[in-house]
C-alpha positions as MATLAB code, in Angstrom:
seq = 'XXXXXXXXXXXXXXXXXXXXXXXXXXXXXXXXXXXXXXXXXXXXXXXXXXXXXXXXXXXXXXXXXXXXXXXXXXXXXXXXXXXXXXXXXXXXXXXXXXXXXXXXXXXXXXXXXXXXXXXXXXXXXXXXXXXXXXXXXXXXXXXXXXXXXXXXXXXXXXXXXXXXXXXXXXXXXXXXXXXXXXXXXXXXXXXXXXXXXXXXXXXXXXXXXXXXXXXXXXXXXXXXXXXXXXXXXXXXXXXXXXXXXXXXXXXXXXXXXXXXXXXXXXXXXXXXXXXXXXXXXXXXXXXXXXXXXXXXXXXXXXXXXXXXXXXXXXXXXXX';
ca = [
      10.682   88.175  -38.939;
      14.470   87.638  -38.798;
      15.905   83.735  -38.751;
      16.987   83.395  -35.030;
      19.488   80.546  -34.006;
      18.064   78.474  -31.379;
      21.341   77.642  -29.715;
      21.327   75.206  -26.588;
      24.260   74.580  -23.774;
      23.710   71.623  -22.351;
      25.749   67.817  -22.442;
      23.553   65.505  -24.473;
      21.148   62.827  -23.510;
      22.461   59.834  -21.793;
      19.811   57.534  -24.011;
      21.614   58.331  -27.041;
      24.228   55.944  -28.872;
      26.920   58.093  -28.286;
      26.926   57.045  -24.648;
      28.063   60.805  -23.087;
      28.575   60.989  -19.166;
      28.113   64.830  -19.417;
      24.642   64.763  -18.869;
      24.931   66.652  -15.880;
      22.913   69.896  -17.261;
      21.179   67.804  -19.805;
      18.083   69.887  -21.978;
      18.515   67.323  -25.078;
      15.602   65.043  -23.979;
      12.992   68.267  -24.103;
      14.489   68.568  -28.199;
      13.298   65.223  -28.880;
       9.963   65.341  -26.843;
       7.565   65.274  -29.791;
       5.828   68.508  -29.300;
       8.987   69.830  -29.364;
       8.953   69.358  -32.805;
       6.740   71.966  -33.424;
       8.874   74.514  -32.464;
      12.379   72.576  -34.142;
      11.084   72.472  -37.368;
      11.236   76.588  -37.581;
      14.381   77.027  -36.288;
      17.686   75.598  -36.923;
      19.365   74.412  -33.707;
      22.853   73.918  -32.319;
      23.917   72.275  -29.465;
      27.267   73.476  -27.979;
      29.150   71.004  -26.165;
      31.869   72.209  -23.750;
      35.603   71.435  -24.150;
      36.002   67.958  -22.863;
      32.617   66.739  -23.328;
      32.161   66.021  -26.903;
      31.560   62.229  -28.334;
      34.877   60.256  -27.969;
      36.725   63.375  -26.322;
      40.017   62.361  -25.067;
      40.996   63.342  -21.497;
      43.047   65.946  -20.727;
      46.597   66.110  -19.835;
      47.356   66.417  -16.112;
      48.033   70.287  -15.574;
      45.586   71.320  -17.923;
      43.708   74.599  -17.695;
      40.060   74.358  -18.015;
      38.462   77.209  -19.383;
      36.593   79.367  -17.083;
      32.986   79.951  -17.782;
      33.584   83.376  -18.479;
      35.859   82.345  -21.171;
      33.550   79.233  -22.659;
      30.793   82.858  -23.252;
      33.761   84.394  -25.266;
      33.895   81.529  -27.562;
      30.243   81.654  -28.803;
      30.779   84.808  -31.082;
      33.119   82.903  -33.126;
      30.556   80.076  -33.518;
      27.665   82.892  -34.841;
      30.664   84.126  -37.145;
      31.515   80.631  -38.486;
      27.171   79.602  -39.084;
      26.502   83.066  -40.243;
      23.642   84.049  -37.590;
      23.183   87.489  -35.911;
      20.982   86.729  -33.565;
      19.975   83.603  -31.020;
      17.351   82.242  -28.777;
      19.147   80.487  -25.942;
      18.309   77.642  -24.004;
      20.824   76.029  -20.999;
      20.777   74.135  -17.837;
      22.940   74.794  -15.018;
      26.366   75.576  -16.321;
      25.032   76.215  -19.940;
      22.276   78.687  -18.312;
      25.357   80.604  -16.858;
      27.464   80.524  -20.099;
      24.533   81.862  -21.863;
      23.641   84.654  -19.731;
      27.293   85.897  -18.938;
      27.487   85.993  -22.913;
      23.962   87.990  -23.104;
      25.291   90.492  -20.719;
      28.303   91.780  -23.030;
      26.437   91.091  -26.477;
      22.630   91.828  -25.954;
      21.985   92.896  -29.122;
      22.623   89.537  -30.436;
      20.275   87.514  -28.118;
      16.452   87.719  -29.031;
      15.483   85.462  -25.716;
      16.978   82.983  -23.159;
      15.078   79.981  -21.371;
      17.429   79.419  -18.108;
      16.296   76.330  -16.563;
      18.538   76.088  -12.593;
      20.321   79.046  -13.009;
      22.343   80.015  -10.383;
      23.877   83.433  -11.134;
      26.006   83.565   -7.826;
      29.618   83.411   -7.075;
      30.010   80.546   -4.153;
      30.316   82.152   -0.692;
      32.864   81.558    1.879;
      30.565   79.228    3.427;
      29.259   77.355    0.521;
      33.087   77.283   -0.635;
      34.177   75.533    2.835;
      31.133   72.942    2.567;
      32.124   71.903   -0.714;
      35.362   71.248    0.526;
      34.460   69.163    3.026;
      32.207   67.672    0.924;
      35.007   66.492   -1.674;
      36.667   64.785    1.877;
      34.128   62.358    2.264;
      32.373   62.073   -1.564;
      32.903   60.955   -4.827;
      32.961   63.097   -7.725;
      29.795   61.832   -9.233;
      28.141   61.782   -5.906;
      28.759   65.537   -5.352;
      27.520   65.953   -8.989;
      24.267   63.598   -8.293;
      23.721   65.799   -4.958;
      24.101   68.896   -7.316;
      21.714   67.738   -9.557;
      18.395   66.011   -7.648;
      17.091   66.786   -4.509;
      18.152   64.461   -1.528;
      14.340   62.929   -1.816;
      15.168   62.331   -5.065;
      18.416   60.727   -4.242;
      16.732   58.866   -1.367;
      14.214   57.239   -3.377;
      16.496   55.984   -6.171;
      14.366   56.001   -9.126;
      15.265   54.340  -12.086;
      16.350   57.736  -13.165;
      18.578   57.628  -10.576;
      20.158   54.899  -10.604;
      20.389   55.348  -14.831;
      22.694   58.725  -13.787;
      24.587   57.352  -11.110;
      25.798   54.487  -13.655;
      26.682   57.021  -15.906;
      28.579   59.848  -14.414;
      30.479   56.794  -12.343;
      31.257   54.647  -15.517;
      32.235   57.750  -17.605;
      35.715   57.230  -19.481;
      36.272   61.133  -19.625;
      35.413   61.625  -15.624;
      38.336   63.381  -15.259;
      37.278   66.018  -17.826;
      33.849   66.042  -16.019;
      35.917   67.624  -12.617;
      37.628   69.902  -14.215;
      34.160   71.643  -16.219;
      32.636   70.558  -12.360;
      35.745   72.543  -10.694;
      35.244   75.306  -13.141;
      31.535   76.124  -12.518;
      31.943   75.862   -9.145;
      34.570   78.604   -9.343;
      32.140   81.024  -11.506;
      31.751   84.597  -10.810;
      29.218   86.459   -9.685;
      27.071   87.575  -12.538;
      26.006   90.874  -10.470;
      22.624   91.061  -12.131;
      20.418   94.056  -10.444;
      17.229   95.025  -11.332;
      17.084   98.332  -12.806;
      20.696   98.608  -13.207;
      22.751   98.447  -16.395;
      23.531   94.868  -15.354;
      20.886   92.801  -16.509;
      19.317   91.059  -19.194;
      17.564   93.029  -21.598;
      16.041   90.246  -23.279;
      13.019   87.993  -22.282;
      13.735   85.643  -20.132;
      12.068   82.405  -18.744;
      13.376   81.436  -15.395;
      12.536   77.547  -15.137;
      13.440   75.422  -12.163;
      11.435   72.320  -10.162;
       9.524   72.802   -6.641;
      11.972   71.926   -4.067;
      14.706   71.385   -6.296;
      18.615   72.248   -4.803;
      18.412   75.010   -7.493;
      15.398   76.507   -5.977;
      16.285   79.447   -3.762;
      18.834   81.101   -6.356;
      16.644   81.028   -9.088;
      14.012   82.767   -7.011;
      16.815   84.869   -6.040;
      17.582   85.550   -9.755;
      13.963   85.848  -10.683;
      14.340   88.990   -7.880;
      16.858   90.736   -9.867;
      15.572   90.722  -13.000;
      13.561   93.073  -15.108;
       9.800   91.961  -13.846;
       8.232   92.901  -17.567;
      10.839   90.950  -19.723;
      10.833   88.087  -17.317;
       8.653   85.008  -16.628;
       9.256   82.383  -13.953;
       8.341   78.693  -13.961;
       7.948   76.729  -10.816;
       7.474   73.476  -11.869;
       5.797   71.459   -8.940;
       6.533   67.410   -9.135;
       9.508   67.672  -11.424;
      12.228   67.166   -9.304;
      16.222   68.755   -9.746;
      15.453   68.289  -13.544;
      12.557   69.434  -14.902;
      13.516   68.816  -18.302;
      13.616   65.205  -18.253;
      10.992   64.766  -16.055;
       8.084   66.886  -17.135;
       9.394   67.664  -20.924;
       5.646   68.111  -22.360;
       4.453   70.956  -19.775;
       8.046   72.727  -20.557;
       7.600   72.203  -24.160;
       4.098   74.216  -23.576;
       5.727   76.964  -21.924;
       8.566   77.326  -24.018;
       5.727   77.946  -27.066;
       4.121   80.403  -24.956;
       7.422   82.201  -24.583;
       8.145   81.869  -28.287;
       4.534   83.688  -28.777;
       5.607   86.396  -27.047;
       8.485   86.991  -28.869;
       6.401   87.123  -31.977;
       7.499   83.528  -33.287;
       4.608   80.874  -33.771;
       1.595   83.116  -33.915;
      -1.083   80.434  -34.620;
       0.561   77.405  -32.284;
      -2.021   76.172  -30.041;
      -1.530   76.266  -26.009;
      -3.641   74.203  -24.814;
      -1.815   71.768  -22.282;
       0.037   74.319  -20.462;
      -3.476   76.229  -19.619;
      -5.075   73.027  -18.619;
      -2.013   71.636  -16.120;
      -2.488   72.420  -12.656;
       1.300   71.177  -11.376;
       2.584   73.630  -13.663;
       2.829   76.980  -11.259;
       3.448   80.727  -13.287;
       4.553   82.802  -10.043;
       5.935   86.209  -10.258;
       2.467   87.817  -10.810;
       4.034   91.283  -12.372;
       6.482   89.075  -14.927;
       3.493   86.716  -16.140;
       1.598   90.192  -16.654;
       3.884   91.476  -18.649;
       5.148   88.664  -20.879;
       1.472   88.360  -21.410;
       0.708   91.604  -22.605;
       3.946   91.742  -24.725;
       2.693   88.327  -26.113;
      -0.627   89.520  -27.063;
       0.693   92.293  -28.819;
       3.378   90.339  -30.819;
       1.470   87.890  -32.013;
      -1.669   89.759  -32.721;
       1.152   91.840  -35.132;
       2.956   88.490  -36.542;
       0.128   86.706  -37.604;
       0.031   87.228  -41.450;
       3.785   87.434  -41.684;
       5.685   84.392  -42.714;
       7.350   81.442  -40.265;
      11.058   82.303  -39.454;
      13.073   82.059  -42.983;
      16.651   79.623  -43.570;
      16.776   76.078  -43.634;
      14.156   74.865  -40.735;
      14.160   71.994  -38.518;
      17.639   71.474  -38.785;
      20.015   70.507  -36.191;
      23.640   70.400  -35.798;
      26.280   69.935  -32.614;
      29.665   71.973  -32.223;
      32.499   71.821  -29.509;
      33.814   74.861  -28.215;
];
């Protein structure tokens, strides 16, 4: 089949040289888990980092205007233009999750798939609006990120994970380019999916998001509004706010599975997935129907060739 761009939105990981603080929707760590691999090397990958939070970035002027997140999903035509891909398979976290489906919603024909790992496709309420405010009184910046982030058991036990993130986001020289991407997802519209509605993704879609994680009840919500055949949803139990860095090998296991269904990596082998028991599939009618459509496609795929172009190569750009 067709070369698809694997094209994640999320800050890179705060273990690499480059030393980034944006690591506050970080899926770079599940890229360089070693199954992973598997899946990089028939695909070539870009990582889109948003204004501001690219290596060495310089901060911004006071009075700048940070792009809304509505406008950061305008600017990834021009990057399919200028790397000469149609079509991509898109993976984000938090902010990039959003970015990625807001820009599915007004060019569908152009994505093949999305994995959305703590989506939260709501505007903030009145309420949650006043609470942040108050909030900002008494907290920090990378405190109110942190919260946004882990659970408060998470916070309360301060693993070294923690503690490794706290360091960060505090000692980052382009913090102030941090609040204004923080100021401008917290400002976000309401995506307005509904289920059965000409709002929604038309895609497959893997909802992913960690048991008891502050992300929790609005991706079940979003999970809800979605198209139950062309979605699956991933509670991942013992994986905290961040299921990517903390359980990267049974994600890597799912994200195959999804693949299979799309009719990419016919003759991969699932094994650890199937054996896990933390790993919890819920939304009985979307696992039935991603794995129907998976038999099918891969049953169909299986004497056709591994996606064509230059595999297992990856590249970063900056909006």
């Amino acid at each position: 089949m067709a070369p698809s761009l694997l094209l994640s939105m999320a800050p890179p990981n705060p273990n690499a040289q480059r030393y980034s603080p944006t690591t506050m929707w970080d899926s770079t760590p599940l890229f360089q888990f070693a199954d992973m691999q598997e899946i990089i090397q028939n695909f070539v990958r870009v990582h889109v980092d948003a204004p501001g939070m690219e290596e060495g970035a310089p901060v911004f002027p006071l009075g700048y205007q940070y792009p809304s997140l509505d406008q950061l999903a305008d600017m990834i035509p021009c990057i399919l233009q200028y790397l000469n891909f149609s079509t991509i398979i898109g993976v984000g976290v938090g902010a990039g999750a959003y970015v990625l489906s807001r820009y599915a919603l007004t060019h569908p024909d152009t994505v093949e798939g999305l994995v959305l790992i703590n989506i939260d496709p709501n505007a903030k309420g009145w309420m949650d609006w006043a609470a942040h405010k108050l909030t900002g009184l008494t907290s920090s910046i990378p405190e109110m990120i942190l919260g946004h982030l882990f659970s408060q058991e998470e916070l309360s036990g301060n693993s070294e994970l923690i503690q490794k993130y706290r360091n960060i986001i505090t000692h980052a020289p382009n913090l102030e380019n941090i609040e204004l991407y923080w100021n401008s997802y917290n400002n976000r519209r309401d995506l307005n999916f509904e289920r059965g509605s000409d709002i929604t993704l038309k895609c497959p879609v893997m909802l992913v998001v960690g048991d008891q994680a502050p992300h929790e009840d609005a991706v079940v919500e979003c999970n809800s509004k979605l198209d139950p055949t062309q979605t699956s949803f991933l509670k991942m139990a013992d994986s905290g706010g961040q299921p990517q860095l903390t359980q990267p090998g049974k994600l890597t296991e799912a994200f195959k599975y999804f693949l299979q269904g799309m009719g990419y990596m016919a003759s991969s082998c699932m094994t650890r997935l199937s054996r896990s028991r933390t790993a919890s599939l819920t939304s009985a009618a979307s696992l039935d129907g991603n794995r129907s459509r998976s038999r099918t496609l891969s049953q169909s795929s299986e004497s056709g060739p591994l996606p064509s172009g230059p595999p297992g190569h990856t590249m970063e750009v900056s909006c």
